[in-house]
C-alpha positions as CSV (number, residue, x, y, z in Angstrom):
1,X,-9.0,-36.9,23.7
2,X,-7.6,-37.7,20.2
3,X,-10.2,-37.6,17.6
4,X,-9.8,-40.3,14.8
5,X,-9.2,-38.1,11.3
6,X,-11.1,-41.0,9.1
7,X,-11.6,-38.3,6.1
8,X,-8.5,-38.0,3.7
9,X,-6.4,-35.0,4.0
10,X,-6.5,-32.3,1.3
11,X,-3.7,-30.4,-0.4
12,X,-4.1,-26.4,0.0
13,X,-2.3,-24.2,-2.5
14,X,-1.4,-21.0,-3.3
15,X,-4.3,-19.1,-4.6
16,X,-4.5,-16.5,-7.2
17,X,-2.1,-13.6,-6.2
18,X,-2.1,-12.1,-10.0
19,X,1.2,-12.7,-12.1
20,X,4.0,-12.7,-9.1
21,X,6.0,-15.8,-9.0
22,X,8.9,-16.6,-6.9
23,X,7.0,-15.1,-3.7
24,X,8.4,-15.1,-0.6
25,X,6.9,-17.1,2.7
26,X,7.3,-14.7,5.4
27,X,5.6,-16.2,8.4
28,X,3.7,-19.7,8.9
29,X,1.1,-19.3,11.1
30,X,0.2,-23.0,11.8
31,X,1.8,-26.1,12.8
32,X,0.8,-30.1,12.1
33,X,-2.1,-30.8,14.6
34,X,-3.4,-27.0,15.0
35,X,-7.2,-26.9,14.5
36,X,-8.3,-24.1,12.0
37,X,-12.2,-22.6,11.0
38,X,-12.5,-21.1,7.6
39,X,-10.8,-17.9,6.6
40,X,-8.2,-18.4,9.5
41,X,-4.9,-17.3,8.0
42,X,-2.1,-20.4,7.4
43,X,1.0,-18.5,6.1
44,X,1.3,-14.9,5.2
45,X,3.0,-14.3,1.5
46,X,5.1,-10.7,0.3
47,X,5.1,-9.5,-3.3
48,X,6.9,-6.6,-4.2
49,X,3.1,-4.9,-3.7
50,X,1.1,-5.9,-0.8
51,X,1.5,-8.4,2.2
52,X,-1.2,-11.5,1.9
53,X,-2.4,-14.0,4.0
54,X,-3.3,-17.4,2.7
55,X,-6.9,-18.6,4.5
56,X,-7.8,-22.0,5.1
57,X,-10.6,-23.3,2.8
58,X,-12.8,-25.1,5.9
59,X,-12.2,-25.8,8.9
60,X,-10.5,-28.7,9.8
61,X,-7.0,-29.9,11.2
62,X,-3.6,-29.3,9.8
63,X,-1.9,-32.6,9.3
64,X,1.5,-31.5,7.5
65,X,2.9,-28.3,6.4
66,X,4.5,-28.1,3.4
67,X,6.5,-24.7,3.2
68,X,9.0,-23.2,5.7
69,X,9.7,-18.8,6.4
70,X,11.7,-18.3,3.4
71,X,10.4,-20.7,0.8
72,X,9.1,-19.0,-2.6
73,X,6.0,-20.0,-4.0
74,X,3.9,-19.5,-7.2
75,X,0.2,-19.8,-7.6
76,X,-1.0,-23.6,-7.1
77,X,2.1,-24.0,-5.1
78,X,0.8,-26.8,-2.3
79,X,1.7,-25.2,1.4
80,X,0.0,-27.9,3.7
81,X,-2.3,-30.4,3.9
82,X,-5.6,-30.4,6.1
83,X,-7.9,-32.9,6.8
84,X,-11.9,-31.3,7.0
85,X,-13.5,-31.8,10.5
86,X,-14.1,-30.1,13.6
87,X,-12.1,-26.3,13.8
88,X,-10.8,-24.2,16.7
89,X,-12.5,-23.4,19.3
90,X,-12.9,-19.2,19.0
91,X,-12.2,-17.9,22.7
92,X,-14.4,-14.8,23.3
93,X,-12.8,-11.4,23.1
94,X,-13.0,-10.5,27.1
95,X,-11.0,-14.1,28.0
96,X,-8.5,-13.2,25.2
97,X,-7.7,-9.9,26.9
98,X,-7.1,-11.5,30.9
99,X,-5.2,-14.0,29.6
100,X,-3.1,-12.2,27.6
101,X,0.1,-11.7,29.4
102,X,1.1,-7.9,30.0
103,X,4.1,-6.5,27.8
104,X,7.0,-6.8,30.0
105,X,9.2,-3.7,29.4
106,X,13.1,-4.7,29.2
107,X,15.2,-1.4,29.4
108,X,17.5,-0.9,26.3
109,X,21.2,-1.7,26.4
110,X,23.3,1.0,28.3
111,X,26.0,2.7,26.0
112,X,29.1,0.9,26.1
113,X,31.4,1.8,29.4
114,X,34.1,4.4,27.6
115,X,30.9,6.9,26.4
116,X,30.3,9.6,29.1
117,X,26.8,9.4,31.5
118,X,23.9,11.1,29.4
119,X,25.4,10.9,26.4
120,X,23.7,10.7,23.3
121,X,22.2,7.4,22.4
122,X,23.4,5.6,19.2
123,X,20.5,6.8,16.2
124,X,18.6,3.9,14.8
125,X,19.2,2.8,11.2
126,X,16.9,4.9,8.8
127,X,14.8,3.1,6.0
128,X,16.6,4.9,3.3
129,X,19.7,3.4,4.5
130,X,18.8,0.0,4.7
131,X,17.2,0.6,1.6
132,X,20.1,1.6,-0.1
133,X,20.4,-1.0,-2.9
134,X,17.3,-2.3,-4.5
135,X,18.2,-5.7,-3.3
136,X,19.7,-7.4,0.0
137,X,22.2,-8.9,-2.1
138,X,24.0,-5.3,-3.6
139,X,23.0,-3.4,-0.1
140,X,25.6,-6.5,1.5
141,X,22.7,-8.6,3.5
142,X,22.1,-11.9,3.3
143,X,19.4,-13.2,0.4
144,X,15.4,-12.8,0.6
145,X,14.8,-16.0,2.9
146,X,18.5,-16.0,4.2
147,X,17.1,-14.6,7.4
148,X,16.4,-17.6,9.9
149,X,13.6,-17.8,12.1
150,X,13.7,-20.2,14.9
151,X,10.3,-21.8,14.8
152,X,9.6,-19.8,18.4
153,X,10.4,-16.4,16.8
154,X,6.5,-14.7,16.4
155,X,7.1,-11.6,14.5
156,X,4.7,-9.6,12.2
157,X,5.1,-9.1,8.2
158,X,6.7,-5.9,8.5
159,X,8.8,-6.7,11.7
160,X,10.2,-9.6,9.1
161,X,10.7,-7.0,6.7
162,X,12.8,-4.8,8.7
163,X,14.9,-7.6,10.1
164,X,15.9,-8.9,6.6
165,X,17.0,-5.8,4.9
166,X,19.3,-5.0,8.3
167,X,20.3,-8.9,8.2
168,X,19.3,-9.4,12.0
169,X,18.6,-13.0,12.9
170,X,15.3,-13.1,14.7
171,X,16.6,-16.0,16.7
172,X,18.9,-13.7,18.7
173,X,16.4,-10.9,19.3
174,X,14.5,-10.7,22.5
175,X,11.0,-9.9,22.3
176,X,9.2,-8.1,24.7
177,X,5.8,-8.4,22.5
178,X,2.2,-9.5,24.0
179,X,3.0,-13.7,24.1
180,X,6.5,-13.1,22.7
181,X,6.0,-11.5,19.7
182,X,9.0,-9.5,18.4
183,X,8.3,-5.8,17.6
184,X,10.2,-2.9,15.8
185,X,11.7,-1.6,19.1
186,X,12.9,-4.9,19.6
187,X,15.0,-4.9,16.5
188,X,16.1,-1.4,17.3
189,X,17.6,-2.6,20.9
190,X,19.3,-5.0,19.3
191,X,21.1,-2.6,16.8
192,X,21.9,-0.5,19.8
193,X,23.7,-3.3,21.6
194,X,26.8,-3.4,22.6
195,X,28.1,-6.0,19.9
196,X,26.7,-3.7,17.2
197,X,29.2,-1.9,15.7
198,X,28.3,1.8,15.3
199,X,26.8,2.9,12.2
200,X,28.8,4.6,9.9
201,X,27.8,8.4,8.5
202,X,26.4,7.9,4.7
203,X,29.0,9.2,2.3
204,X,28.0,12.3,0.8
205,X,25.4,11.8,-2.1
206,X,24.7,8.6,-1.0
207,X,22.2,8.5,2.1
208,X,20.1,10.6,3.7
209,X,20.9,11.5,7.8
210,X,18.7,9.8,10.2
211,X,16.2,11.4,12.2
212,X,17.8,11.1,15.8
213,X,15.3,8.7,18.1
214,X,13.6,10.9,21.3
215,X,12.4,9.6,24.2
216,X,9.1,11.8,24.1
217,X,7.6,10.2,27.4
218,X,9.3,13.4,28.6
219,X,7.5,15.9,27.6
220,X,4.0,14.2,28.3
221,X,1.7,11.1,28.2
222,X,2.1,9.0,25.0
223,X,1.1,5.6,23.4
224,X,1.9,3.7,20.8
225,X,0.0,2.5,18.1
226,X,1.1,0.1,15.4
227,X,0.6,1.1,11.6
228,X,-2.4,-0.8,9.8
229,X,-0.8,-3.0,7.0
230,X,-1.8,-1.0,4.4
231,X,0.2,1.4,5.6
232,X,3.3,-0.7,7.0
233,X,3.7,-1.9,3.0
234,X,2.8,0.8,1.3
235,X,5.5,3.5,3.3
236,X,9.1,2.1,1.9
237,X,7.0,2.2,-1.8
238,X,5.9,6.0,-1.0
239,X,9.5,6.7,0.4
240,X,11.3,5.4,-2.7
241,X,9.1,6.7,-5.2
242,X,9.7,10.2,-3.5
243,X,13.7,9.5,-3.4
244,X,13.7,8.5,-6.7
245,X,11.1,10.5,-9.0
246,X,12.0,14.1,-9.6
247,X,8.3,15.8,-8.6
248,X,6.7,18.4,-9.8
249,X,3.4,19.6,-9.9
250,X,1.3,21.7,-11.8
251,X,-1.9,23.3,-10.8
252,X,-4.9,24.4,-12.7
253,X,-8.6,24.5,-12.5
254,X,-12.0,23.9,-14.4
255,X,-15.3,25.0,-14.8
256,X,-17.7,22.5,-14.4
257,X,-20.7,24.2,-14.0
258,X,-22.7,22.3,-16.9
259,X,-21.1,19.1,-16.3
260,X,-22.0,19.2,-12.5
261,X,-25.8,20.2,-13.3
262,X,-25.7,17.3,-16.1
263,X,-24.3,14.9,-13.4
264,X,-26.7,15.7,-10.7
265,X,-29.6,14.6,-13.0
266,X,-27.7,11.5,-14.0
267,X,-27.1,10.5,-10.6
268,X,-31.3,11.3,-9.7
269,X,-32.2,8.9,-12.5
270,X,-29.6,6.4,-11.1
271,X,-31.2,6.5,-6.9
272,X,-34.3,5.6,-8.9
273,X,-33.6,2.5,-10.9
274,X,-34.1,-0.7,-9.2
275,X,-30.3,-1.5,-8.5
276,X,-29.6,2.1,-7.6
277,X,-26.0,3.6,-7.9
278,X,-24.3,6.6,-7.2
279,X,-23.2,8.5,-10.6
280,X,-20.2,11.3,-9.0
281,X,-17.6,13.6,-10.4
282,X,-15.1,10.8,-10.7
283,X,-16.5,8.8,-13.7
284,X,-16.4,12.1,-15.6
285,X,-12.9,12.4,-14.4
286,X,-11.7,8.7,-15.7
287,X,-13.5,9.7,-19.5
288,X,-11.3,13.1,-19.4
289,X,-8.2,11.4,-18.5
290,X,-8.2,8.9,-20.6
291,X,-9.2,11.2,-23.5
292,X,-6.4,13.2,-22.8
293,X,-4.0,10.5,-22.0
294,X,-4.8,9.5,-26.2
295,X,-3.6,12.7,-27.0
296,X,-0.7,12.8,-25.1
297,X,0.6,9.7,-25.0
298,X,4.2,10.6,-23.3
299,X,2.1,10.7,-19.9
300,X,0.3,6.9,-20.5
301,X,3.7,5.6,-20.1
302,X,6.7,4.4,-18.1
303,X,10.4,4.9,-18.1
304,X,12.9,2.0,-19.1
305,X,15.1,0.2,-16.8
306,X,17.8,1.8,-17.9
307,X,16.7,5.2,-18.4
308,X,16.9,5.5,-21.7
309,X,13.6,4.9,-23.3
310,X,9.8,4.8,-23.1
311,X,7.9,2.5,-22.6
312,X,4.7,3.8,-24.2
313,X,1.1,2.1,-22.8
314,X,-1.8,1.4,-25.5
315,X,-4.1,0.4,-22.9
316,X,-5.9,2.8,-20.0
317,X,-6.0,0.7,-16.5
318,X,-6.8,3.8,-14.1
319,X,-6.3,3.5,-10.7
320,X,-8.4,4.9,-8.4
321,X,-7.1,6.3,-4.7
322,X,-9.7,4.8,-1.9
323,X,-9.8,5.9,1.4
324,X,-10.2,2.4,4.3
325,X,-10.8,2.3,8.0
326,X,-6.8,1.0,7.8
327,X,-5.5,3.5,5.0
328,X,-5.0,4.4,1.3
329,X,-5.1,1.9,-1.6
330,X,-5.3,2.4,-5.4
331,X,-7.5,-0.7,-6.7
332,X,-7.2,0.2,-10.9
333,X,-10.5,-0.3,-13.3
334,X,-9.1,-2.0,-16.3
335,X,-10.1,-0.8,-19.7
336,X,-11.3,2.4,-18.9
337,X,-11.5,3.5,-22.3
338,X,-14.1,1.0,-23.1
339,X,-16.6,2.1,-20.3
340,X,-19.3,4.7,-20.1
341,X,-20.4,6.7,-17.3
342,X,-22.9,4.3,-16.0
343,X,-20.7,1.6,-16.3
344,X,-17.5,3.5,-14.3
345,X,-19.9,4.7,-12.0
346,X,-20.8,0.7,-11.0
347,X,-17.1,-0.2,-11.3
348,X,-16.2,2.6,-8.6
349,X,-19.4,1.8,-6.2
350,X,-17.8,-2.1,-6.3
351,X,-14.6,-1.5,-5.9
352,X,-14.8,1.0,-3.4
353,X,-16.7,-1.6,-1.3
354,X,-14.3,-4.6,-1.6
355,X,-11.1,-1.8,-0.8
356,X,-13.2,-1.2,2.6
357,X,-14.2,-4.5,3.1
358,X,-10.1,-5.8,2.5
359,X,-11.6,-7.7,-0.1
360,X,-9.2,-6.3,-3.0
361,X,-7.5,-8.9,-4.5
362,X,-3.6,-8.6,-5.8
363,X,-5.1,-8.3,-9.4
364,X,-7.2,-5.9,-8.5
365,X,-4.2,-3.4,-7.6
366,X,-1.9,-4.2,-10.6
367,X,-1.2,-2.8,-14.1
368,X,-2.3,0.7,-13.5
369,X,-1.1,3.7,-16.4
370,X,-2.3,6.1,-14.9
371,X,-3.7,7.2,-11.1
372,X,-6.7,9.8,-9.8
373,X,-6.6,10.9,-6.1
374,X,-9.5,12.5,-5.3
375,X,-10.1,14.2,-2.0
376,X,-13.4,16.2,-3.3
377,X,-15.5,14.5,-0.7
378,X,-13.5,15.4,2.1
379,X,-12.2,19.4,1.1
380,X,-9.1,21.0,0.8
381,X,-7.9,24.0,-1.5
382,X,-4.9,22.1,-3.1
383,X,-2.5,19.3,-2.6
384,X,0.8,17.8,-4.3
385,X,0.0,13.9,-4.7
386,X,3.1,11.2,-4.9
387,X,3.5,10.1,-8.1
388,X,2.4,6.1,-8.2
389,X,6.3,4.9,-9.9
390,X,6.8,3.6,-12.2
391,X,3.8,5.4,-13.7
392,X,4.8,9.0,-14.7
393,X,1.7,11.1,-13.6
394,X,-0.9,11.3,-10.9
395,X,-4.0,13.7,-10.9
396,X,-5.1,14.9,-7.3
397,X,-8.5,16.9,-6.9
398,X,-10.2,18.6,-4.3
399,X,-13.7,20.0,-3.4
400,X,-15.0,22.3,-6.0
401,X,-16.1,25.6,-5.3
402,X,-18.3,28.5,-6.6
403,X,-16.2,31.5,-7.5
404,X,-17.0,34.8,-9.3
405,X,-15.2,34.8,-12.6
406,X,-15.3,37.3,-15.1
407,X,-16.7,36.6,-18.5
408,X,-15.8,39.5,-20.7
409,X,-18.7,41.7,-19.7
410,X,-19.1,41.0,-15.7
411,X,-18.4,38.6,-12.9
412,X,-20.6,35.2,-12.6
413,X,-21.0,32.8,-10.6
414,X,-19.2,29.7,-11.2
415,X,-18.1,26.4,-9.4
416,X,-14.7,26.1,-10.6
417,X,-12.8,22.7,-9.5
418,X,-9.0,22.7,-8.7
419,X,-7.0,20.1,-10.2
420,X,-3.2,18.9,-9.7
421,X,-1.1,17.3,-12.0
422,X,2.2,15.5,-10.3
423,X,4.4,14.4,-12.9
424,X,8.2,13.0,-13.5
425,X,10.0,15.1,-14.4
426,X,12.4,12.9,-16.1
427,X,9.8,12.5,-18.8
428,X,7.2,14.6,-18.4
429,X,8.5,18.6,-18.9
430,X,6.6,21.6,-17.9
431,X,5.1,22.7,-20.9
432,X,3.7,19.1,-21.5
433,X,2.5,18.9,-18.3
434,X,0.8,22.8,-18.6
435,X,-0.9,21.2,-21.8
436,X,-2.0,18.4,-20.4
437,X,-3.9,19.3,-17.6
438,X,-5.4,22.4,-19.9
439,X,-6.7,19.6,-22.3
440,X,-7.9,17.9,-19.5
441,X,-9.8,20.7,-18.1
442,X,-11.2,21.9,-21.6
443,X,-12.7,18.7,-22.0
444,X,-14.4,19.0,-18.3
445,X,-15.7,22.6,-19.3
446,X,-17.9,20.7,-22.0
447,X,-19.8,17.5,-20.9
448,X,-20.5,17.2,-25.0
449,X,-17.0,16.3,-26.0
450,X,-17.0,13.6,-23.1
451,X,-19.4,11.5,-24.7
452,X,-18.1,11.6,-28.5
């Protein structure tokens, strides 16, 4: 039975996704007469950042949707319009699973007739490849949105990814996905077709030699298991800030005896209060940085677009590496300079939740200087964290520990924390770096000079 949609429809836009303009629609997830509840996603958006899906306001039913895979849209850009009423009808989790059709495995393409039985198969495109121009237009693929997607192609955000920086059309790919959806391995069949033309060796200098695909079903059970989002978008950033920043790190370590016994009263008084909070190591961290990064300037910075020049930061956004259920992000507390202990150790406790939660907004992980990754509450001895490009330096720290060090007379006790300084090496050199993280740890071996 039709119902009769007597309320007016209402135009849904773009919400705020921070200062991004001209982003992509990568997958519309609704058609006009679909029923939706609130917080169901409509269309899923991709910055040069994050993947984000666009949620319906109420529920209701869509009546007309305004974009298309490919469009660009800015905030308060309209993408459909819904009329309020009745949503969908939620179908419970054990009904989802015996409907849902099995995968149906289709065996990949044979290799073509002339190559010899068993020989070896054709080695999938690597990431670094596709990946190398910083647009499809110089790597020789067809513009963002030139991709089409027939409006039965169901693929993921990443799968969408992949298929426009190798140029595939996802019309002519074959899925073999749960209801049809195409996956990675689909794409990678199609390469190895026989109408692909083999891949070409990267010239020397110029790519980096795949790793050759393995069937490893041979050697025992396996399964697969598809990368969380988080991850899926923040690899190819990982990847080419690895390819492209000259690392190096240098490693030091502080003794934070005092500080620690001054933080563990701070944090008693702070269980006690009526809105309790946790006061750690890491809001004593932020103050150092940001001391330090005052006095060395060179590190609060960025290199220009064409290499040539600084572009020095007068502000302190610090971003702060969160471990998920799904992965890392790096959410950033703005104006860390202008915060106190108490007031960092709020903005962490907050933050941290909304990371878990997915609640971070794309504002919340934009215009960091500077980035902290902290893996005291797990342990470790030491570790060599990816500098966050096109920021020039990351600190990584682990677990303190107590350690006898001699004091001129004898050995005493002291808990000593390891810290790691990555840097670029294209503007940061080795003796800057040395006195950099020496500051840094001289201001952590005296609580006093953190609170001038």
């Amino acid at each position: 039975m039709t119902a009769t949609m007597s309320a007016p429809a209402t135009e849904v836009t773009v919400p705020d996704i921070g200062d991004f303009a001209g982003v992509p629609v990568i997958e519309v997830h609704v058609s006009p007469g679909d029923k939706v509840n609130a917080d169901d996603p409509l269309v899923t958006l991709e910055s040069d950042k994050a993947t984000m899906e666009v949620p319906a306001p109420g529920p209701g039913t869509v009546t007309e949707v305004l974009v298309k895979v490919g469009d660009e849209v800015t905030q308060g850009s309209p993408i459909l319009r819904l009329t309020a009423g009745d949503g969908a009808v939620v179908t419970p989790p054990s009904l989802v699973e015996q409907q849902e059709p099995a995968p149906v495995a289709v065996p990949a393409p044979g290799p073509p007739p002339a190559a010899p039985e068993g020989g070896p198969a054709a080695a999938p495109v690597h990431a670094a490849q596709a990946r190398g121009a910083d647009t499809p237009a110089a790597a020789g693929l067809p513009a963002r949105g030139g991709v089409t997607a027939a409006p039965g192609a169901h693929a993921g955000p990443s799968v969408r990814r992949t298929a426009r920086e190798l140029g595939i059309d996802l019309a002519a790919v074959t899925p073999t996905g749960p209801k049809g959806r195409i996956t990675k391995e689909d794409l990678l069949a199609f390469l190895k077709g026989p109408a692909q033309p083999a891949q070409p060796a990267p010239a020397a200098g110029t790519g980096i030699p795949p790793i050759p695909a393995q069937d490893f079903s041979k050697f025992g059970p396996v399964r697969a298991q598809k990368l969380s989002r988080i991850k899926t978008v923040s690899g190819p950033f990982l990847h080419r800030s690895w390819l492209n920043v000259p690392h190096v790190t240098h490693h030091d370590e502080a003794d934070i005896t005092q500080l620690d016994a001054y933080r563990r009263q701070l944090d008693t008084a702070a269980r006690a209060e009526r809105d309790p909070y946790r006061v750690t190591l890491l809001a004593f961290l932020v103050k150092a940085v940001v001391a330090t990064l005052k006095k060395f300037p060179e590190v609060n910075s960025s290199l220009g677009p064409e290499g040539d020049e600084l572009i020095i930061k007068e502000y302190y956004n610090v971003g702060i590496a969160v471990d998920t259920p799904d992965g890392l992000v790096v959410p950033v507390v703005r104006d860390a300079d202008r915060k106190g202990i108490v007031e960092l150790s709020r903005a962490f406790g907050a933050i941290s939740a909304k990371a878990r939660d997915g609640k971070l907004s794309p504002t919340d992980l934009q215009g960091g200087t500077f980035t902290i990754s902290s893996l005291g509450g797990i342990g470790g001895t030491g570790f060599t964290p990816i500098v966050n490009a096109p920021e020039v330096a990351i600190l990584g720290v682990v677990r303190s520990a107590m350690k006898p060090v001699w004091n001129g007379t004898e050995f005493a006790p002291r808990l000593m924390l390891p810290v790691a300084l990555s840097y670029d090496h294209r503007v940061v050199d080795g003796a800057l770096a040395a006195r950099f993280t020496r500051h840094l740890c001289d201001l952590l071996e005296d609580e006093r000079r953190l609170l001038l």
